[in-house]
TORKOL-4160 file (C-alpha; in steps of 0.2 Angstrom, whole numbers, padded with zeros to 4 digits, m for minus):
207
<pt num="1" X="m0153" Y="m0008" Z="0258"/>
<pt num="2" X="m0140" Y="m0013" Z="0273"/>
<pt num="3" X="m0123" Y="m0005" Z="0271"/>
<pt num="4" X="m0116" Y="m0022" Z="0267"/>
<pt num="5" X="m0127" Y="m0022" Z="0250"/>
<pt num="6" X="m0123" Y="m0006" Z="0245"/>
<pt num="7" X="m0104" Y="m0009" Z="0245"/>
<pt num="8" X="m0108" Y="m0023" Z="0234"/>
<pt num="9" X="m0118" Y="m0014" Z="0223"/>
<pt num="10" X="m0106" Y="0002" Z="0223"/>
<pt num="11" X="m0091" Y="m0012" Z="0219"/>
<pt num="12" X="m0101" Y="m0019" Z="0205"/>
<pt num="13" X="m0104" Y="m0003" Z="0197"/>
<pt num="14" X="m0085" Y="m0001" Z="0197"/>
<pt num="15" X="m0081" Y="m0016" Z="0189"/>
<pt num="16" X="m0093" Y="m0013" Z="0176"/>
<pt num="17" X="m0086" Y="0004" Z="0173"/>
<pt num="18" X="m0068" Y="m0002" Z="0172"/>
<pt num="19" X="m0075" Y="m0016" Z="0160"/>
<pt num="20" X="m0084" Y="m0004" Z="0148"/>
<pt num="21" X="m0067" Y="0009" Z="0148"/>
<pt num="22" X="m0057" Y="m0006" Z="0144"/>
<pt num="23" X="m0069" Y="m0012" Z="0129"/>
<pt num="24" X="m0068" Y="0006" Z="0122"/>
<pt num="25" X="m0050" Y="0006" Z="0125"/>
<pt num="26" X="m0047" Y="m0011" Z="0114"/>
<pt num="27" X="m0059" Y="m0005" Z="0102"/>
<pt num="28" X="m0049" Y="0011" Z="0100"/>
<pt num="29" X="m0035" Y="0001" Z="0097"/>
<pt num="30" X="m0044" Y="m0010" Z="0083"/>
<pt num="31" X="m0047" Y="0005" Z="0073"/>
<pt num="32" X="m0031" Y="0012" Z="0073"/>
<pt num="33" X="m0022" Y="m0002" Z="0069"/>
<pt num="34" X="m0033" Y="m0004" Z="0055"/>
<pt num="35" X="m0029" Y="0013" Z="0047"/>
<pt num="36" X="m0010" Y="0011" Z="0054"/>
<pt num="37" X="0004" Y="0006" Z="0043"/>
<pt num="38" X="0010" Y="m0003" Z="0058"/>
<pt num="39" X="m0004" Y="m0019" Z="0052"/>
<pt num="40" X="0003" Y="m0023" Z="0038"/>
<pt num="41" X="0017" Y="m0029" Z="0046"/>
<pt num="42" X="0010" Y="m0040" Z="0058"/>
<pt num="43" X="0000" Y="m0045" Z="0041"/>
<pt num="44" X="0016" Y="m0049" Z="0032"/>
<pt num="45" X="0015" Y="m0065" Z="0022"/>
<pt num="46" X="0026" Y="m0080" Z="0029"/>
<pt num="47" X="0029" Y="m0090" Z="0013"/>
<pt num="48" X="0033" Y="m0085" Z="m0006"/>
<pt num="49" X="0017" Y="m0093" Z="m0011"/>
<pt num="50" X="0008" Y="m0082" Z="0001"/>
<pt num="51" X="0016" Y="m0065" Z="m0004"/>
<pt num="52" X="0011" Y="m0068" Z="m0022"/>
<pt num="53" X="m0008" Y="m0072" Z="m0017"/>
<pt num="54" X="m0009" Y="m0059" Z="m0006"/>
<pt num="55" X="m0001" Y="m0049" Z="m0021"/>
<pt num="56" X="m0012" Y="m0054" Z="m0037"/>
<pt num="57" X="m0030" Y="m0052" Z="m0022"/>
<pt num="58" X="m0023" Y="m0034" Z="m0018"/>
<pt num="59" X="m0016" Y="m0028" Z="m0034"/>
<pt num="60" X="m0019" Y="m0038" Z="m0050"/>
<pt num="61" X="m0032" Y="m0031" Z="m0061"/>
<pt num="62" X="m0035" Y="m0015" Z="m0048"/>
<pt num="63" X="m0033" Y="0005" Z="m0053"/>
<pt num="64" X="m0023" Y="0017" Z="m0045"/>
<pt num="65" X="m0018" Y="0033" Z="m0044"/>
<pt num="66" X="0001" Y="0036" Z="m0050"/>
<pt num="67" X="0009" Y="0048" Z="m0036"/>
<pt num="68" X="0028" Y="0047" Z="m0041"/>
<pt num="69" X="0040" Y="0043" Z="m0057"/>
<pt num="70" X="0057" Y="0038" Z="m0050"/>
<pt num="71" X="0064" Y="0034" Z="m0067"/>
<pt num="72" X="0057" Y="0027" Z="m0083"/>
<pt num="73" X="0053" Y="0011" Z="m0078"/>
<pt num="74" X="0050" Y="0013" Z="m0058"/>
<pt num="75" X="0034" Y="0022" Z="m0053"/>
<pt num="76" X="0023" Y="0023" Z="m0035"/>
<pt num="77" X="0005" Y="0022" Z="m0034"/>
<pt num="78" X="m0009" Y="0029" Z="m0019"/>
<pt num="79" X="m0007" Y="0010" Z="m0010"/>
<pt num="80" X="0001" Y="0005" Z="0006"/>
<pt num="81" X="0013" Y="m0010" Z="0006"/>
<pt num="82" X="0019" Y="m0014" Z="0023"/>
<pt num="83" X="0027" Y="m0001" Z="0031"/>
<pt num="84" X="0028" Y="0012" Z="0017"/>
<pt num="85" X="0015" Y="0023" Z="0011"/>
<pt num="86" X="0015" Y="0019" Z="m0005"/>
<pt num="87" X="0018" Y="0005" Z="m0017"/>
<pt num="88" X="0034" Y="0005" Z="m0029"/>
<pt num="89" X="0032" Y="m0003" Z="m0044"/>
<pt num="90" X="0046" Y="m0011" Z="m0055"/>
<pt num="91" X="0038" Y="m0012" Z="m0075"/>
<pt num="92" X="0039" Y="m0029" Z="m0080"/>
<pt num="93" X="0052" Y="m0034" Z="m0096"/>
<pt num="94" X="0059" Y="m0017" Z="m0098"/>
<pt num="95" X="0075" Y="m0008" Z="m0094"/>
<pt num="96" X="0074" Y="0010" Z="m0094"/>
<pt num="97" X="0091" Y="0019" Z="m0095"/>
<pt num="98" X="0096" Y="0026" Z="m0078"/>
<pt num="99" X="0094" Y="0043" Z="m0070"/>
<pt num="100" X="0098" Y="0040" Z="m0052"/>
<pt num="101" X="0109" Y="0026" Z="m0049"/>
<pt num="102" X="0126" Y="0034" Z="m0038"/>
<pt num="103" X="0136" Y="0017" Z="m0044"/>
<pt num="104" X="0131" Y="0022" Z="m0060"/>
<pt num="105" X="0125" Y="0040" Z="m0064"/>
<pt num="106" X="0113" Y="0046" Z="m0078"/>
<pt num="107" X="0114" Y="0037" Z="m0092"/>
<pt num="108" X="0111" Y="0039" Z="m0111"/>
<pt num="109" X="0093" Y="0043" Z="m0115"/>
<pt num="110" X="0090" Y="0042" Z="m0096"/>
<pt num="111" X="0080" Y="0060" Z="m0094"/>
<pt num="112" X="0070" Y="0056" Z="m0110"/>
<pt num="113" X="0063" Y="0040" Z="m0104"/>
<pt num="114" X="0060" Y="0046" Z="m0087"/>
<pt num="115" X="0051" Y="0061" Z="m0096"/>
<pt num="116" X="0040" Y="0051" Z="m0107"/>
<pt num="117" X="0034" Y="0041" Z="m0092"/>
<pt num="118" X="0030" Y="0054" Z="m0082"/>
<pt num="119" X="0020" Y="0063" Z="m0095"/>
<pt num="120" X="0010" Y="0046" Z="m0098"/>
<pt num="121" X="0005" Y="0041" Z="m0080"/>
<pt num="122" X="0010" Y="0055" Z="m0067"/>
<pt num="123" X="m0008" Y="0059" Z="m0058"/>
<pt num="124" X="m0017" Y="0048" Z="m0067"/>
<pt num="125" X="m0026" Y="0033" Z="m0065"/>
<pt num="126" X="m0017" Y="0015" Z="m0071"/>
<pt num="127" X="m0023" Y="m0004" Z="m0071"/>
<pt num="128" X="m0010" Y="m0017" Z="m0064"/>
<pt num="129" X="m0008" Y="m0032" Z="m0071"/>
<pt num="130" X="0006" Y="m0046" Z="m0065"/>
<pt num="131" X="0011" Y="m0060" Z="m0070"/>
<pt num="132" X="0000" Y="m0076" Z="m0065"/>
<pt num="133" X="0015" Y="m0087" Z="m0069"/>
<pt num="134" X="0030" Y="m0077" Z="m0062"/>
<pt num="135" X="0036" Y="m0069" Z="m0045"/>
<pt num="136" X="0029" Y="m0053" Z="m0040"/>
<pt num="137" X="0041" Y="m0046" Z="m0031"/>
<pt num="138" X="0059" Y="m0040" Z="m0038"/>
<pt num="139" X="0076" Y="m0033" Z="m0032"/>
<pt num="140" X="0072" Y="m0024" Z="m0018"/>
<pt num="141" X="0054" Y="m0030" Z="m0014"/>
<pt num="142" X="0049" Y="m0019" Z="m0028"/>
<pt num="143" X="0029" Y="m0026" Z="m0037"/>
<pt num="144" X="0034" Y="m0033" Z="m0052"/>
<pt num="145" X="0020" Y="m0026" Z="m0064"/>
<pt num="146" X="0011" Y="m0023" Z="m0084"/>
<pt num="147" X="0004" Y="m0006" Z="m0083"/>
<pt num="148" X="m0010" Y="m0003" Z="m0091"/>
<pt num="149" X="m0013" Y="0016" Z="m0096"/>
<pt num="150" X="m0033" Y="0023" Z="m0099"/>
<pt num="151" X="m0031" Y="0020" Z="m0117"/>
<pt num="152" X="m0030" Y="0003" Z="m0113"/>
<pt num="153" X="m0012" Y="0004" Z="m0119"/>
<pt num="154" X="0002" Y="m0003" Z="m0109"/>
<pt num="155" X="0016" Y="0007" Z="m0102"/>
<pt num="156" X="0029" Y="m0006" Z="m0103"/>
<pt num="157" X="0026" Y="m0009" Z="m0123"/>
<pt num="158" X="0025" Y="0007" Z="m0127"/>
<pt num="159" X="0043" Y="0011" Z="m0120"/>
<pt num="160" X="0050" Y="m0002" Z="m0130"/>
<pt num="161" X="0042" Y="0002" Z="m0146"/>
<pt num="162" X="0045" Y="0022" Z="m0144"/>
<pt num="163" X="0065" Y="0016" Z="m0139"/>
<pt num="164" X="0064" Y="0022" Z="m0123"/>
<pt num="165" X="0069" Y="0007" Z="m0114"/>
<pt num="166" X="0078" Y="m0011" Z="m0117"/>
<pt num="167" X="0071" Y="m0027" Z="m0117"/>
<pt num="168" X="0075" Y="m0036" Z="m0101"/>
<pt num="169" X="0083" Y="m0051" Z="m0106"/>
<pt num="170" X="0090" Y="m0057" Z="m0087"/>
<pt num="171" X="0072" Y="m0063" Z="m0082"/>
<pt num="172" X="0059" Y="m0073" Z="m0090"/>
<pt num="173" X="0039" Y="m0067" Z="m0090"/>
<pt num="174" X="0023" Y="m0071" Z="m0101"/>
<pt num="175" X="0028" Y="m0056" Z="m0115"/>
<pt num="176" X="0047" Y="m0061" Z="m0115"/>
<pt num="177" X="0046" Y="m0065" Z="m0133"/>
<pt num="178" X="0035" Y="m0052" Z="m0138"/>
<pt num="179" X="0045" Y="m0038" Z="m0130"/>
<pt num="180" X="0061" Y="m0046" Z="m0136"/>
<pt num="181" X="0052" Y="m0043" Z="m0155"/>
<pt num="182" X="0046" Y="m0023" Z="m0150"/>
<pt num="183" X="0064" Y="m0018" Z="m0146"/>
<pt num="184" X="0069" Y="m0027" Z="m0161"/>
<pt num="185" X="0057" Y="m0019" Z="m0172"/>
<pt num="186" X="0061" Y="m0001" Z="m0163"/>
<pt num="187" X="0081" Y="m0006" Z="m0164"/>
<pt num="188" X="0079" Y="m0007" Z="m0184"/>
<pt num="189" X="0069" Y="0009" Z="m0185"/>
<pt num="190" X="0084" Y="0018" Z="m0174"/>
<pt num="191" X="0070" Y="0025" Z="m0165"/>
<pt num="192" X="0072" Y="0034" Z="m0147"/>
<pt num="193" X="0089" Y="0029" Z="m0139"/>
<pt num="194" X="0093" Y="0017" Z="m0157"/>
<pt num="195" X="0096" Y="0030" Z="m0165"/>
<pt num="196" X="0114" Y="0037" Z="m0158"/>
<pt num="197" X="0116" Y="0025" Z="m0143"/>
<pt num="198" X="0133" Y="0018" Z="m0143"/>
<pt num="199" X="0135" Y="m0001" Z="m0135"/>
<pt num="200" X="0147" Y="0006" Z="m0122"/>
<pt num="201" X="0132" Y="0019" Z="m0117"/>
<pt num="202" X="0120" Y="0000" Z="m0115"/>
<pt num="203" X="0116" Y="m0005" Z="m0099"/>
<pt num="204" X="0131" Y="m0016" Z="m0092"/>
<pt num="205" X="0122" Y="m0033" Z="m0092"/>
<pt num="206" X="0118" Y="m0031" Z="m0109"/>
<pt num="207" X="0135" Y="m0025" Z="m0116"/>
């Protein structure tokens, strides 16, 4: 082989190499932006209609885990949304009293309600179910969700029927009626915060 060939050949061995690092590097890269956060936020919906069929195929109908209760009617489940590590989900049609607003502090039968829904679905597995004919997303991007406990009971009904929680009148869903008629039924029972609540103790929006 003259000198000249064996230059050529030493070159194209070079190149090849370089290539095949390069293909490893972007490969690299593929897989760690797939397990990365960072995705979801090149991923990120463009339109309203998009964000809610992106919601109902990733969450609607799907178990979780529960990882965190923030208060009666605001838990997080084991499932990335964007750039958090978890998905915070609003209950749909209820109101549970406050314990963690600064503007406006604990409220009346607060700890209680926060209590009975972290007995009910703290570490355990939960089916969500949004509404096909509303937003999913809330105040602060929050999912807007029915949760659906293992004995096939559902969270959101059963803090307005044990008085935990107030019908949420200010937006309208599939069970507005029916959850209208639970706190109703709960209300003339005085059962859970009915039973001592005072109207200045209500939520301000309902006052």
């Amino acid at each position: 082989m003259s000198k000249e060939a064996k230059i050529t050949h030493a070159m194209s061995r070079y190149r090849l190499n370089i290539i095949f690092a390069l293909c490893l590097l972007l490969i690299a890269v593929v897989i760690w932006l797939d397990h990365n956060p960072i995705r979801l936020k090149w991923q990120q919906p463009e339109s309203e209609k998009q964000l809610i069929f992106c919601d109902l195929k990733r969450y609607h109908g799907n178990t979780f885990n529960v990882v965190n209760v923030v208060d009666g009617d605001t838990i997080d489940i084991d499932s990335p949304d964007r750039q958090y590590k978890h998905t915070r989900i609003r209950l749909w049609g209820v109101d549970a009293p406050e314990t963690k607003n600064p503007k406006v502090g604990v409220m009346y039968f607060g700890p209680q309600a926060a209590e009975f829904t972290t007995k009910s679905v703290l570490g355990k597995k939960i089916t969500v179910y949004l509404d096909e004919g509303s937003s999913t997303r809330g105040k602060y991007d929050r999912l807007l969700a029915y949760i659906q406990l293992p004995d096939s009971r559902f969270l959101n009904e059963l803090l307005l029927t044990e008085g935990f929680a107030y019908a949420d009148l200010r937006f309208r869903h599939s069970l507005y009626y029916k959850y209208k008629q639970l706190e109703a039924a709960a209300r003339s029972k005085r059962r859970g915060l009915w039973e001592k609540v005072k109207r200045e103790q209500w939520p301000e929006w309902r006052r």
